[in-house]
N, C-alpha and C positions, 0 to 999 in steps of 0.2 A: 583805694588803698595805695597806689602809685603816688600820687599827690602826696597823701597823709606822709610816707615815709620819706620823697621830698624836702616837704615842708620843717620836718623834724627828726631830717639827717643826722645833724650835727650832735645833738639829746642821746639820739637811737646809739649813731655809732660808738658814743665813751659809756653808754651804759654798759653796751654789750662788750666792748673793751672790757670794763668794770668786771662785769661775771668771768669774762675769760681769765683775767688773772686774779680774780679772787681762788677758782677752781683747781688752776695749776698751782695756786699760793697753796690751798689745802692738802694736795697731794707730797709736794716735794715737802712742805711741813711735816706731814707724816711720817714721810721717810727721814727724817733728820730727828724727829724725836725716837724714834725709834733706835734709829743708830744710837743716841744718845742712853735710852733705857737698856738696850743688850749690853755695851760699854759696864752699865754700874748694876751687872747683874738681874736686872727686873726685865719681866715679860714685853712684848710688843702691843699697841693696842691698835684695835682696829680703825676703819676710816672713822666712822659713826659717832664712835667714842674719842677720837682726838676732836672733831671737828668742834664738838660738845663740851670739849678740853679748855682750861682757861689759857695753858700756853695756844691754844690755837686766836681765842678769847684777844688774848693781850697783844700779841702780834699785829691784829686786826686793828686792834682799838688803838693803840698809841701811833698809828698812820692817819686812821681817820679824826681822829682831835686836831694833829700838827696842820693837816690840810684845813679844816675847818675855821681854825683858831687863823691861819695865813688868809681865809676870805674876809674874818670877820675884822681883821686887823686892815686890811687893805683896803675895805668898805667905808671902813671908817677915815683911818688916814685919807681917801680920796675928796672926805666933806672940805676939808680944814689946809690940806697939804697939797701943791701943784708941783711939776717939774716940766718945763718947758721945753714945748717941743717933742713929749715922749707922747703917743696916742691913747696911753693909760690914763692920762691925766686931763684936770679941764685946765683951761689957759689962764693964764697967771692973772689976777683980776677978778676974776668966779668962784674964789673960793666963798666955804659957806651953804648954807640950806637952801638958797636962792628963794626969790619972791614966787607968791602964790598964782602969779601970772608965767613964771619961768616954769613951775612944777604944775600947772592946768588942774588946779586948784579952787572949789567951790565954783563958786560964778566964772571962774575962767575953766572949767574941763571942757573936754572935749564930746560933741553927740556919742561916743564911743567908751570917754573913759570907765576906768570902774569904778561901779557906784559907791566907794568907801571916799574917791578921790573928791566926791561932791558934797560930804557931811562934816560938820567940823565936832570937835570934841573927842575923845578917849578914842572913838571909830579911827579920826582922822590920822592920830596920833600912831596906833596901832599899825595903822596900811602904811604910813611913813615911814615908818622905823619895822617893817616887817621882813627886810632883807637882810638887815645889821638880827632883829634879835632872834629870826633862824640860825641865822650861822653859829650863834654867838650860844644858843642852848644846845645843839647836837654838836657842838665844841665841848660844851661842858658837860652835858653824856658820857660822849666818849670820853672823856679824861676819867670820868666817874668808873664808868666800866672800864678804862686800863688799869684804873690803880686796884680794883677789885681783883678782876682777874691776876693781875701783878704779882698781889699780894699769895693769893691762893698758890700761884706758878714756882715762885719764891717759897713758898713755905715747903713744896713738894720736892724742890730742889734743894732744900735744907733737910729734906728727911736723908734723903738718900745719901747725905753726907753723916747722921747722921749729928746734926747742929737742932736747936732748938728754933720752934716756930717765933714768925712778927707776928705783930696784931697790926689793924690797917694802922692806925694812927704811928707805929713806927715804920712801915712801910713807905708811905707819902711821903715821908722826910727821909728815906734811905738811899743811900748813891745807884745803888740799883733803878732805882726807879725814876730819878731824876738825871740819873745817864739814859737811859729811853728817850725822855721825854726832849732833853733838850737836845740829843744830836737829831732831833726830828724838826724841832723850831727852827734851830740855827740855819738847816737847808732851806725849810720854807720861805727865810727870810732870805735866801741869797739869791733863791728864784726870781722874787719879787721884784727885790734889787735888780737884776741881771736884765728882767724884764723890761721892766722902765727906762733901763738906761741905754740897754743897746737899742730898744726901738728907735732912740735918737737920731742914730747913725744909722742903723741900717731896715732893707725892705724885706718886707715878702710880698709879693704882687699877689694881690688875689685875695690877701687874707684879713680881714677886719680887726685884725688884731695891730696891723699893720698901719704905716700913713702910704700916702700913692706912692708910686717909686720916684717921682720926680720934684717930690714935695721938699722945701729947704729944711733942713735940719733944724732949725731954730724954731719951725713953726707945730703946735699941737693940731691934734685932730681937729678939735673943733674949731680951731684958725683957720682950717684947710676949708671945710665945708662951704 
């Protein structure tokens, strides 16, 4: 057991990050919709029923798409785009899918790789592209269940005003919901950005995310190695 949790520290500890502020996300949500329904007259609802709540729904889901959408987008960009010298990136030269001898591919895998990495056809194709097209459909989930719940959240916020309901299709195109969505991207992408670039210049000793501390600026990770 000691080993196991070791070995998959790093997994263990953002999941459980993960729960904890999902749990506190639920609660202090509570209490703010709540404030919000006493404010326009209507009752409080309980934990069970908000959690179940599309405002609770929507909050969740247009965090989890912008994150999503920022692997699926950086996944990609890293096939095609290099930045030298940042450890994010491969070295300037390697851009591209690399050969089937760089990726241990059929007659080059490894006694160890996985057996998808040794078959060619739809199988091959699938295990290649199996990292870009996870990110890229629980991206477009969640966007699916924000705009849903969005919509629903919206509509209940327009009753108590008192305004006439959306339907999804004028939802999706309503400033509501594309003020969600994109003050969620524009962060994702600054992250990114921020990421890449200050790795350049500066260290964290210790961290894989990191180049050695002593490493020149100019040179990428896999320059270092």
């Amino acid at each position: 057991m000691r080993r196991t949790v070791r070995d998959n520290g790093l997994s263990l500890a953002f999941v459980g990050l993960f729960l904890l502020t999902l749990v506190a996300q639920s609660f202090v949500g509570q209490a703010d919709n709540n404030e919000q329904l006493l404010q326009h007259g209507a009752a409080p609802v309980g934990y069970l029923e908000y959690i179940s709540s599309s405002s609770f729904v929507v909050d969740v889901a247009e965090n989890w798409q912008s994150e999503f959408l920022q692997f699926f987008m950086f996944i990609l960009a890293t096939v095609w785009l290099v930045q030298r010298g940042s450890p994010e990136s491969k070295k300037p030269g390697d851009e591209g899918v690399g050969t089937d001898r760089d990726q241990y591919i059929g007659e080059y895998a490894l006694d160890d790789s996985p057996a998808w990495a040794r078959v060619r056809g739809a199988q091959l194709w699938l295990y290649s592209n199996s990292l870009l097209l996870v990110m890229g459909a629980v991206f477009l989930l969640s966007w699916l269940a924000q705009s849903l719940a969005g919509q629903i959240s919206a509509n209940e916020e327009a009753a108590l005003h008192g305004e006439p309901a959306q339907t999804w299709a004028q939802y999706v195109v309503s400033p509501d919901f594309w003020n969600r969505t994109l003050q969620n991207w524009q962060s994702e992408f600054l992250a990114v950005a921020a990421m890449v670039t200050f790795s350049i210049y500066l260290r964290q000793r210790g961290s894989s995310e990191s180049k050695p501390v002593g490493t020149p600026h100019h040179t990428t990770s896999v320059e270092a190695e």
